[in-house]
N, C-alpha and C positions, 0 to 999 in steps of 0.2 A: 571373858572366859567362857562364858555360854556360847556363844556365837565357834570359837575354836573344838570345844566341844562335839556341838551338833557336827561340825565337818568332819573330826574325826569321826565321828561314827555313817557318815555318807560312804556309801561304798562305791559312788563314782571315786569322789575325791581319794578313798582308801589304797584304793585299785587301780585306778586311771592316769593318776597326775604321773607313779612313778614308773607305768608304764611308758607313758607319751616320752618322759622324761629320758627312759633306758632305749626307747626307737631314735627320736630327735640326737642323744648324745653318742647313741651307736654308727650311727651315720657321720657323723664329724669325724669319731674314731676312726671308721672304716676308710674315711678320706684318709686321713694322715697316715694311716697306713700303708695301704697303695700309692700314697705319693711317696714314702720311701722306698717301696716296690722299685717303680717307674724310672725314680734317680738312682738307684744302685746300678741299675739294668744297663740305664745309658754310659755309667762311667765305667762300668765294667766292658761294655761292648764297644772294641775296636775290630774296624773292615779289614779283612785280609787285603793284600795290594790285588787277583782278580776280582774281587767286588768292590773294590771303591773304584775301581779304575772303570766297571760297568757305571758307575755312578758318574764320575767325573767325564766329560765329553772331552774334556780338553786331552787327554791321559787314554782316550777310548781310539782312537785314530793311531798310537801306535802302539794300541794290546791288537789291533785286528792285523797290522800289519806283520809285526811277529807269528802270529798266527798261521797267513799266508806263505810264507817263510816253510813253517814247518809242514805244511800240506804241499807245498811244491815237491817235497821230498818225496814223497809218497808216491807207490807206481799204483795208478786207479785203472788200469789197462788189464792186470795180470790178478785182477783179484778174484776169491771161490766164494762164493753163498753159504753157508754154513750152518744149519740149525743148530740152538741151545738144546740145553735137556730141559724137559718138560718137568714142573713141579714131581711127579710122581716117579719120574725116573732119575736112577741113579746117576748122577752127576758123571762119576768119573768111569764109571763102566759103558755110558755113550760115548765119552772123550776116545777110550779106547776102541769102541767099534769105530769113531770117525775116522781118526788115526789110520785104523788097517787099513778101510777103504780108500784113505788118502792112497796109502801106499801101493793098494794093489791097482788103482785107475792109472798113478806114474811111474 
Protein backbone atom coordinates (compact mmCIF):
# COMPACT_ATOMS: atom_id res chain seq x y z
CA UNK A 1 0.00 0.00 0.00
CA UNK A 2 2.97 2.47 0.48
CA UNK A 3 4.49 1.62 -2.70
CA UNK A 4 0.70 2.55 -4.43
CA UNK A 5 0.64 5.50 -2.51
CA UNK A 6 3.97 7.10 -3.21
CA UNK A 7 2.67 6.80 -7.15
CA UNK A 8 -0.31 8.38 -6.59
CA UNK A 9 1.31 11.27 -5.42
CA UNK A 10 4.08 11.15 -8.44
CA UNK A 11 3.01 13.68 -10.70
CA UNK A 12 4.59 11.92 -13.58
CA UNK A 13 2.43 8.83 -12.92
CA UNK A 14 -0.58 11.47 -11.78
CA UNK A 15 -0.37 13.38 -15.08
CA UNK A 16 1.29 11.38 -17.54
CA UNK A 17 0.06 7.76 -17.63
CA UNK A 18 -3.63 9.22 -18.58
CA UNK A 19 -2.28 11.41 -20.77
CA UNK A 20 -0.23 8.90 -22.98
CA UNK A 21 -3.26 6.71 -22.35
CA UNK A 22 -6.00 9.48 -24.06
CA UNK A 23 -3.00 10.25 -27.25
CA UNK A 24 -2.25 6.13 -27.69
CA UNK A 25 -6.36 5.35 -27.39
CA UNK A 26 -7.19 8.57 -29.42
CA UNK A 27 -5.32 7.54 -32.30
CA UNK A 28 -7.02 3.95 -32.55
CA UNK A 29 -10.29 5.91 -32.25
CA UNK A 30 -9.34 8.37 -34.86
CA UNK A 31 -8.47 5.14 -37.09
CA UNK A 32 -11.83 3.45 -36.78
CA UNK A 33 -13.37 6.38 -37.42
CA UNK A 34 -12.04 7.29 -40.73
CA UNK A 35 -12.08 3.84 -41.62
CA UNK A 36 -15.89 4.33 -41.61
CA UNK A 37 -15.37 7.60 -43.37
CA UNK A 38 -13.45 5.60 -46.14
CA UNK A 39 -16.21 2.57 -46.36
CA UNK A 40 -19.20 4.74 -46.41
CA UNK A 41 -17.57 6.88 -49.17
CA UNK A 42 -16.78 3.85 -51.42
CA UNK A 43 -20.23 2.24 -51.21
CA UNK A 44 -21.91 5.39 -51.48
CA UNK A 45 -19.87 6.25 -54.71
CA UNK A 46 -20.91 4.82 -58.02
CA UNK A 47 -19.21 6.10 -61.66
CA UNK A 48 -21.51 7.73 -64.02
CA UNK A 49 -21.31 5.58 -67.31
CA UNK A 50 -18.73 8.89 -69.01
CA UNK A 51 -16.26 8.28 -66.17
CA UNK A 52 -16.14 4.59 -65.80
CA UNK A 53 -16.18 4.37 -69.48
CA UNK A 54 -12.84 7.00 -69.25
CA UNK A 55 -11.83 4.13 -66.73
CA UNK A 56 -12.63 1.15 -68.56
CA UNK A 57 -10.31 0.84 -71.86
CA UNK A 58 -12.41 -1.73 -73.20
CA UNK A 59 -15.84 0.57 -73.18
CA UNK A 60 -13.17 3.90 -74.13
CA UNK A 61 -12.93 2.82 -77.90
CA UNK A 62 -16.60 3.36 -78.46
CA UNK A 63 -17.25 6.45 -76.12
CA UNK A 64 -14.57 8.17 -78.53
CA UNK A 65 -16.10 6.80 -81.46
CA UNK A 66 -19.50 8.36 -80.69
CA UNK A 67 -17.86 11.17 -80.06
CA UNK A 68 -16.57 11.44 -83.66
CA UNK A 69 -19.96 10.87 -84.76
CA UNK A 70 -21.28 14.02 -83.13
CA UNK A 71 -18.22 16.41 -84.18
CA UNK A 72 -18.60 15.16 -87.86
CA UNK A 73 -21.86 17.17 -87.61
CA UNK A 74 -20.46 20.26 -86.76
CA UNK A 75 -19.63 22.79 -89.62
CA UNK A 76 -15.71 24.05 -88.34
CA UNK A 77 -15.57 25.99 -91.74
CA UNK A 78 -18.27 28.70 -90.83
CA UNK A 79 -17.44 29.52 -87.31
CA UNK A 80 -17.08 33.35 -85.54
CA UNK A 81 -14.55 33.98 -82.48
CA UNK A 82 -16.58 35.40 -79.89
CA UNK A 83 -15.34 36.99 -76.55
CA UNK A 84 -17.00 36.09 -73.06
CA UNK A 85 -17.83 38.94 -70.76
CA UNK A 86 -15.16 39.85 -68.57
CA UNK A 87 -15.84 39.15 -64.61
CA UNK A 88 -16.51 42.92 -64.20
CA UNK A 89 -18.88 43.34 -66.90
CA UNK A 90 -22.28 42.64 -67.33
CA UNK A 91 -22.96 39.42 -68.60
CA UNK A 92 -26.11 40.04 -70.43
CA UNK A 93 -25.76 43.66 -71.47
CA UNK A 94 -22.25 42.32 -73.56
CA UNK A 95 -24.66 39.40 -75.01
CA UNK A 96 -26.77 42.32 -76.26
CA UNK A 97 -24.00 44.65 -77.73
CA UNK A 98 -22.59 41.19 -79.47
CA UNK A 99 -25.89 40.42 -80.79
CA UNK A 100 -26.31 43.93 -82.59
CA UNK A 101 -23.01 43.87 -84.04
CA UNK A 102 -23.70 40.37 -85.17
CA UNK A 103 -26.48 41.77 -86.86
CA UNK A 104 -25.26 44.91 -88.16
CA UNK A 105 -21.79 43.15 -89.96
CA UNK A 106 -24.81 40.53 -91.68
Amino acid sequence: MINLKALQRNKSVRYGVPMLLLIVGGSFGLREFTQIRYDAQKIKRKLDPSLEAKVNVESQSTMLVDEYEKMKEFNLDNWKNIRGPRPWEDSREYQEQQRSRQNLKD
